[in-house]
C-alpha positions as CSV (number, residue, x, y, z in Angstrom):
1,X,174.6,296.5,50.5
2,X,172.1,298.8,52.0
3,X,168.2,298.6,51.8
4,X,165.5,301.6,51.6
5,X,161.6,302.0,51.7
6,X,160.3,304.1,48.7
7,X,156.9,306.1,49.6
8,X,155.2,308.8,47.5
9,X,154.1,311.8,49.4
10,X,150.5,311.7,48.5
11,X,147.6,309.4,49.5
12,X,147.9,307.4,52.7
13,X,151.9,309.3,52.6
14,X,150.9,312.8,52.8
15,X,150.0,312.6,56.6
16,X,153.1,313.4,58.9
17,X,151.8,311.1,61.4
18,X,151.6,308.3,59.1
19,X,155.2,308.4,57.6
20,X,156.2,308.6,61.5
21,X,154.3,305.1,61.5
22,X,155.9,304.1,58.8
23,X,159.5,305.4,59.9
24,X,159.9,303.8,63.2
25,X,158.6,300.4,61.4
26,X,161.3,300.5,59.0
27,X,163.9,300.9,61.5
28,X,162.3,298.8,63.8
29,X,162.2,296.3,60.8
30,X,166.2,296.4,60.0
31,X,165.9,298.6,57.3
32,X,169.1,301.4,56.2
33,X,166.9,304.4,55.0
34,X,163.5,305.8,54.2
35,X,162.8,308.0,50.9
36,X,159.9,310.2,50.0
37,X,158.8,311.5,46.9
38,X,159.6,315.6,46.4
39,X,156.3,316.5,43.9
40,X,153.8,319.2,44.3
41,X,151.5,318.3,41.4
42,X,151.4,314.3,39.6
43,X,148.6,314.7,37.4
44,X,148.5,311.0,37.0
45,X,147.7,310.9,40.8
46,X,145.6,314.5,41.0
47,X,142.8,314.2,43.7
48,X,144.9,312.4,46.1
49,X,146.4,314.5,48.9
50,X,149.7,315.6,49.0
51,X,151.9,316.6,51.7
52,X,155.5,318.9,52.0
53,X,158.4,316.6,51.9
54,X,160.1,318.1,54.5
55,X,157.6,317.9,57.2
56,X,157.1,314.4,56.2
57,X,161.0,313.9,56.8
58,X,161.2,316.2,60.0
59,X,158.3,313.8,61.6
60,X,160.3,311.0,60.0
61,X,163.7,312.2,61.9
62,X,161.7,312.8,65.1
63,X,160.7,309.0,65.1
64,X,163.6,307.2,64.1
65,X,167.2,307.7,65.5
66,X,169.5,305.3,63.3
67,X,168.0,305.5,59.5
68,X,169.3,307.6,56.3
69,X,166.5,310.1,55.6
70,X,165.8,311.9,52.3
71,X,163.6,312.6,49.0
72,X,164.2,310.5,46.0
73,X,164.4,313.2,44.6
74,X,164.1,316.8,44.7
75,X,163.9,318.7,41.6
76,X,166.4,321.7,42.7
77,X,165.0,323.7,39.4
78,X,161.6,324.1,41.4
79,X,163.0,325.9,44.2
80,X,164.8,328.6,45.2
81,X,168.1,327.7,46.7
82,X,168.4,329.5,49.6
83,X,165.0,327.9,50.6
84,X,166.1,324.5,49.7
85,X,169.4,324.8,51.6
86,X,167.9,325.7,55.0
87,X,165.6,323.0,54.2
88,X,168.2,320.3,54.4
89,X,170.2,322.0,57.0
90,X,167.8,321.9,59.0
91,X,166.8,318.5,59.0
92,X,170.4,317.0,59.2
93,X,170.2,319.0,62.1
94,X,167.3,317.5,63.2
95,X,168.3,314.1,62.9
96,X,171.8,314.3,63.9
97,X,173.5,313.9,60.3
98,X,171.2,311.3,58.6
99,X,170.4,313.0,55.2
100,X,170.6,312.1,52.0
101,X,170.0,314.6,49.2
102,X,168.9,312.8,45.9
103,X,168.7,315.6,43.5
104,X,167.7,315.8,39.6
105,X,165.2,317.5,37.2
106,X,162.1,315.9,38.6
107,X,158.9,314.9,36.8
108,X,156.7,315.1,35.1
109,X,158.3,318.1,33.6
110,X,154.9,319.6,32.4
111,X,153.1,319.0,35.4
112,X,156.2,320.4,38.0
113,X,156.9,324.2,35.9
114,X,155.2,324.6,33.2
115,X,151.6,324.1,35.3
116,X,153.0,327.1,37.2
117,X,154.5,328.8,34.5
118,X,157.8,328.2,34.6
119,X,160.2,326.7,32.0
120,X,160.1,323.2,31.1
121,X,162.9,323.3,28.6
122,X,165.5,320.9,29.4
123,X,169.0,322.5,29.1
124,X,168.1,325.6,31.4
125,X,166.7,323.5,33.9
126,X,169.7,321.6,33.7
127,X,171.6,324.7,34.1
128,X,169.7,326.0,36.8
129,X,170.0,322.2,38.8
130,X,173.9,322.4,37.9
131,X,174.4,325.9,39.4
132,X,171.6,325.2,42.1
133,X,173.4,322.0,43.3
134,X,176.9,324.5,43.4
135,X,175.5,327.3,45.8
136,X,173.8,324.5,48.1
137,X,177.2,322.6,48.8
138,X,178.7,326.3,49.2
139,X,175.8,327.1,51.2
140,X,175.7,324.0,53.7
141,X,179.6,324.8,54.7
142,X,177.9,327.9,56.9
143,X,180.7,330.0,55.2
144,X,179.8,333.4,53.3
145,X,178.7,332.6,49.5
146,X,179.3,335.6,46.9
147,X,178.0,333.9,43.6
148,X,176.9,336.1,40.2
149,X,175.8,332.7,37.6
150,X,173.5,332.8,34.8
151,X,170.2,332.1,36.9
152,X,171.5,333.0,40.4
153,X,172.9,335.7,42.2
154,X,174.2,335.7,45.9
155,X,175.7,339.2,47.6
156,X,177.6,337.9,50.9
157,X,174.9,335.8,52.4
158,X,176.4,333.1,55.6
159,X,173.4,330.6,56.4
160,X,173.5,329.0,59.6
161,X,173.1,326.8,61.2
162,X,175.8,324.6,58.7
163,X,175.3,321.2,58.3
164,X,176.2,318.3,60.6
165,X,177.7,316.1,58.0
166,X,181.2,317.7,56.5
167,X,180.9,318.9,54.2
168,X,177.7,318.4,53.2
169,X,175.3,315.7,53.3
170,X,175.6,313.4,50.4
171,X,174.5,314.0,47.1
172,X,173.2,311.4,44.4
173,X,171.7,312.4,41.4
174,X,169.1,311.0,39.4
175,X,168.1,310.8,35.8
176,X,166.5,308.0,32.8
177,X,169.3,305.7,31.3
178,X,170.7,305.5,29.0
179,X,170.0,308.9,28.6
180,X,174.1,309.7,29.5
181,X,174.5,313.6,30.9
182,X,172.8,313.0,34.2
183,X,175.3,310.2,35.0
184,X,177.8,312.6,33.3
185,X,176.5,314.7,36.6
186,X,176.0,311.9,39.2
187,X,179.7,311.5,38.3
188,X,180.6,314.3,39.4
189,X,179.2,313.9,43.0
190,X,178.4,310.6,45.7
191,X,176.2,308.8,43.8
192,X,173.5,307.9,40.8
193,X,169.7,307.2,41.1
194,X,169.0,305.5,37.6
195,X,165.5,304.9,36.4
196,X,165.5,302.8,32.8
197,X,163.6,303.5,29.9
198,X,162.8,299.8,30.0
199,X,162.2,299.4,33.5
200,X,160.2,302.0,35.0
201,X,159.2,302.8,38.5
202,X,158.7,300.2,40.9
203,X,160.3,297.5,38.0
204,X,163.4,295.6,38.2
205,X,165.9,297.2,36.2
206,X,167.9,294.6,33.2
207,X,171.3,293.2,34.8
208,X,173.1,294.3,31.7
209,X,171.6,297.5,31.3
210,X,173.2,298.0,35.1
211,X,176.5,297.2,34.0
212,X,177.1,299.3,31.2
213,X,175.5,301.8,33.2
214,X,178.5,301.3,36.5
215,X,180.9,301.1,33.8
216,X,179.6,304.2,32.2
217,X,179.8,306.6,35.8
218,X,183.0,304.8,36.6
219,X,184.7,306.2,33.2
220,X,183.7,309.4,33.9
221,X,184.2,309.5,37.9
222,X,187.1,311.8,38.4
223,X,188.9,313.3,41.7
224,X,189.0,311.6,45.2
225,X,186.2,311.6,47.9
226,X,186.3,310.0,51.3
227,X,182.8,308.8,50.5
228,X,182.1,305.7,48.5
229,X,180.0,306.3,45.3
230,X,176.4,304.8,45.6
231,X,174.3,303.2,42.3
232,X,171.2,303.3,43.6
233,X,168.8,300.8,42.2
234,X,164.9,300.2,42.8
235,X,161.9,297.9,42.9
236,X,159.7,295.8,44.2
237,X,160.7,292.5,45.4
238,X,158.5,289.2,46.9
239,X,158.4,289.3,50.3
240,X,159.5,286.0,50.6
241,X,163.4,286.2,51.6
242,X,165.1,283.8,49.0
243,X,163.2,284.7,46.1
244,X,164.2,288.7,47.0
245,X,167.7,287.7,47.2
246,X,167.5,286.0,43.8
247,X,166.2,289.3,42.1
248,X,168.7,292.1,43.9
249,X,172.0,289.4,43.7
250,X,173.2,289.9,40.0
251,X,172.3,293.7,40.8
252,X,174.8,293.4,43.5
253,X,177.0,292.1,41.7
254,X,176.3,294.1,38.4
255,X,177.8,296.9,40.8
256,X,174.5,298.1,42.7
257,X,175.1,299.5,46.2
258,X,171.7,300.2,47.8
259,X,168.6,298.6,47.0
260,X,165.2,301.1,47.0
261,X,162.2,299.1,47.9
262,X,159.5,300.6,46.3
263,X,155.5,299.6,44.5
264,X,155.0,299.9,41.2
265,X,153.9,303.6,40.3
266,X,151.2,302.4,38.2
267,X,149.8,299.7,40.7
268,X,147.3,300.2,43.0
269,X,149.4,299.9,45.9
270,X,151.8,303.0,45.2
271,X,150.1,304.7,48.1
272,X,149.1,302.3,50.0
273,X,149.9,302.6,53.9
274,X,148.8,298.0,54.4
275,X,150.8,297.3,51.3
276,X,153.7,299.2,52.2
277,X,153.8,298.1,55.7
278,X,153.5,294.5,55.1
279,X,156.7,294.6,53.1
280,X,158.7,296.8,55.5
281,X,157.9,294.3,58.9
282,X,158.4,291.2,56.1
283,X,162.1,293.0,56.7
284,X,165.1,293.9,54.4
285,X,166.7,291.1,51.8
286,X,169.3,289.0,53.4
287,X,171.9,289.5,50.4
């Protein structure tokens, strides 16, 4: 099992120099990855400042030399995907074939499109993530892409430089269970990022609700890949070793493959740079 640091980028977050801070004590610490919140306007956390993911992850990469980097998780709708491909490109690039891309509709709807004017409606963004998600896998091979889809269209474009990781960095997807067409999608790709309607951010998901959920994307998992497919699961745990290893275990076992470390979104430590750092040099579970 592998173990992750969950940071918002806003408040204490949205400085490049302090996720640096942050990144070299989590792999100093024996951590596997750090993750980064993708979100250009929470209006539950409005008045804070927020920084660009992808700065935050370049100083991140620039840091660190062993740890999985990524956002947990970008709401491909949002962007344009020629944009987001360079993006990620360019910082597996950067750190030598360390990305992860976690990839969904993002949230809150309201607050991410329609504050700007943009759809919120949940099937076309659905489409446009589906089609999105296509044209960046096409896109990260560094081979020409002719593509003419319902939201998209692509005349002959090659974008270089590819990325490191062949043939693509890997792609987990994320989405509310039981709420079954995003695992339906995470299916389809390298690995699943459930939230639960019953356990929300930063709260310890139900052991049963895990297993029905594993058995769920494992009915529906079809083809072969080389990679092994992640369920991603999050929380916050004690920083006392034993009583850490007593929460994530039966997740483990339930069929979870990465544990996300992360504060409880409505606590008063979400963004807090002493909070967070206190758990990461307390150090990964020992599972």
């Amino acid at each position: 099992m592998r173990f992750s640091i969950h940071i918002p980028n806003f408040g204490d977050f949205a400085d490049p120099r302090s996720v640096a801070t942050v990144a070299a004590a989590v792999e100093q610490a024996g951590w596997d990855g750090l993750f980064v919140w993708d979100n250009v306007l929470h209006r539950q956390h409005q008045g804070r400042p927020f920084g660009d993911p992808w700065m935050l992850l370049t100083a991140a990469a620039l840091a660190t030399s062993r740890i999985r980097l990524g956002t947990l998780l970008t709401p491909v709708p949002r962007y344009r995907p020629q944009q987001l491909a360079r993006q990620v490109a360019t910082l597996d690039n950067l750190s030598g074939g360390r990305v992860i891309f976690a990839a969904g509709l993002g949230g809150p709807v309201e607050d991410e499109y329609r504050s700007f004017g943009d759809t919120a409606e949940p099937q076309l963004l659905a489409e446009r993530l589906d089609e999105g998600l296509e044209l960046l896998r096409r896109w990260w091979s560094g081979e020409p892409v002719d593509h003419h889809g319902r939201h998209y269209e692509v005349r002959d474009v090659t974008l270089l430089p590819a990325t490191v990781q062949r043939p693509g960095p890997p792609v987990w997807i994320g989405g509310f269970w039981p709420c079954r067409p995003p695992m339906r999608r995470a299916a389809r790709w390298d690995g699943a990022v459930p939230l639960f309607e019953t356990a929300r951010h930063g709260h310890v998901p139900d052991v049963a609700e895990v297993r029905d959920l594993a058995g769920y994307v494992r009915k529906h998992r079809t083809g072969t890949s080389e990679r092994p497919f992640e369920l991603v699961l999050g929380g916050a745990t004690p920083l006392d070793a034993v009583k850490a290893r007593d929460v994530i275990g039966p997740l483990r076992d339930a069929g979870a493959t990465w544990w996300d470390e992360r504060q409880v979104q409505t606590g008063p430590d979400l963004d807090s740079m002493p909070a967070v750092m206190r758990r990461i040099e307390a150090g990964p579970p020992v599972i």
